[in-house]
N, C-alpha and C positions, 0 to 999 in steps of 0.2 A: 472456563470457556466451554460452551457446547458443543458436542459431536458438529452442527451445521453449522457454530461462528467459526471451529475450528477450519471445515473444510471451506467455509469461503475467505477466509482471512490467510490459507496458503494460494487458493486460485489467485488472487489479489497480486499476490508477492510473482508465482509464475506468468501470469499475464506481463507484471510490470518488468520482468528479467525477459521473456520474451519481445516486446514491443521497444526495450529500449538495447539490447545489446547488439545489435545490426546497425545501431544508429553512431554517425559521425559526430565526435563536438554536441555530446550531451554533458550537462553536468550532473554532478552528484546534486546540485539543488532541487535541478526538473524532476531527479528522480524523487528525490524525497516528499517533495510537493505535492509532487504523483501520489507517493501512498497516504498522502495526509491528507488528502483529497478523499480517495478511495475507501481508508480506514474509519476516520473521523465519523461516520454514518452506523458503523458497525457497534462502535463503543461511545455515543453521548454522554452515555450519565457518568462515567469514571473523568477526573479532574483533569484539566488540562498539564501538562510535563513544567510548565515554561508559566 
């Protein structure tokens, strides 16, 4: 990973710990969805987990 996927792929993760840790009655799915969301964009060409 590059110097800049590295630094946007932690903003990503602070963003997603800031926006969701004040919040009531989220689940761990929103969150992950979240970054799957967010992520997915950054890494296309490497093969999906699942």
């Amino acid at each position: 990973m590059d110097k800049q996927a590295q630094e946007k792929f932690f903003r990503i993760l602070k963003d997603t710990y800031e926006t969701t840790v004040n919040k009531e009655n989220i689940s761990i799915n929103e969150v992950i969805d979240h970054l799957k969301n967010e992520l997915t964009p950054l890494y296309p060409k490497y093969p999906k987990c699942h």
